[in-house]
C-alpha positions as semicolon CSV with decimal commas, in nm:
position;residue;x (nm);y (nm);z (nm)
1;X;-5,938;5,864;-1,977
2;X;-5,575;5,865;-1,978
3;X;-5,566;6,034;-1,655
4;X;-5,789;5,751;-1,475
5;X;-5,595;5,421;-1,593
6;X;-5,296;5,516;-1,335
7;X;-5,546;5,534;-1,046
8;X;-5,745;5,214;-1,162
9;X;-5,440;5,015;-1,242
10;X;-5,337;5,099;-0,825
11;X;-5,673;5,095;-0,655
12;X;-5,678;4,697;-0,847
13;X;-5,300;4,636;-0,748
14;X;-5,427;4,808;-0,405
15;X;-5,707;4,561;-0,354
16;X;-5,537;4,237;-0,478
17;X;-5,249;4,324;-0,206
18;X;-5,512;4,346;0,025
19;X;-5,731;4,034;-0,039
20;X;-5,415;3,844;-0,062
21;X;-5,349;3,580;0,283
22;X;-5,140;3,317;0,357
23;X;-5,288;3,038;0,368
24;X;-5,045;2,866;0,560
25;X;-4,988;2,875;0,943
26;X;-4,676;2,947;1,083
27;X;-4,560;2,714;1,349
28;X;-4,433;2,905;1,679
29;X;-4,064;2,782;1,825
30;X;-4,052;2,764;2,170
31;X;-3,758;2,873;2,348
32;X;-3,609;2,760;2,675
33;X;-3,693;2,980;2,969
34;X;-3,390;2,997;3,253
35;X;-3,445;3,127;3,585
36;X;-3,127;3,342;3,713
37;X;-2,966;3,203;4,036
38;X;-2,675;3,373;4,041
39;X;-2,474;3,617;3,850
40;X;-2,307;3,311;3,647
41;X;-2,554;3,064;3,663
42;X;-2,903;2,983;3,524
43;X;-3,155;2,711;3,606
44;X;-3,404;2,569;3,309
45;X;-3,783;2,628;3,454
46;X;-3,996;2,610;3,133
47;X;-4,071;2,679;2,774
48;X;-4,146;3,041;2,652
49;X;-4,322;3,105;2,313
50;X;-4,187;3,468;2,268
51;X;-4,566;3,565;2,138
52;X;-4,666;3,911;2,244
53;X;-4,565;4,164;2,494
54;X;-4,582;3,964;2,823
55;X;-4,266;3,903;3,021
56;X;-4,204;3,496;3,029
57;X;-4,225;3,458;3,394
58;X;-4,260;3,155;3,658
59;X;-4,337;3,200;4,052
60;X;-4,323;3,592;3,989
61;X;-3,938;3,570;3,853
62;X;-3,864;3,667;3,521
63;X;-3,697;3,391;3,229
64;X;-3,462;3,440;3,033
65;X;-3,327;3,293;2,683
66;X;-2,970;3,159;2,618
67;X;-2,809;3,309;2,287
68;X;-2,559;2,993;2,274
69;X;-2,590;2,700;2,468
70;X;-2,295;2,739;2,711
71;X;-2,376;3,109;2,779
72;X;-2,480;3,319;3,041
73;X;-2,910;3,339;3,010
74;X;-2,928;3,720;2,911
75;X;-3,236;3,690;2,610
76;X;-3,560;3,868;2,753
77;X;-3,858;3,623;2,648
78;X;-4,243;3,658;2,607
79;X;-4,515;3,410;2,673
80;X;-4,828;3,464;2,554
81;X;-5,075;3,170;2,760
């Protein structure tokens, strides 16, 4: 008996972990997407959402994300449609 309150005790913790959600939905920032134009300057083009694996992209050039405002656009960004 003593050996089996260990394992019950986890397999509960194990399953309350598990059933556990939250409830609440998080609400995705959108990032500015800049097109490159030349090595020292960047154009704005449209918002990214940095969801998933998908290069942010418009017209078949990649976007890009500024760290700072008055820097150089060097962040890769996502987009997920």
């Amino acid at each position: 008996m003593k050996a089996l309150l260990p394992v019950a005790a986890f397999a509960m913790a194990s399953a309350g972990a598990v059933s556990t959600s939250n409830s609440g939905s998080k609400t995705l920032a959108e990032v500015d997407g800049w097109r490159r134009t030349s090595p020292v300057s960047c154009e704005f083009v449209r918002k990214c959402n940095n969801i998933s694996m998908a290069l942010c992209s418009s017209g078949g050039a990649q976007l890009y994300g500024k760290p700072t405002p008055a820097s150089y656009c060097t962040d890769i960004l996502t987009h997920q449609p």
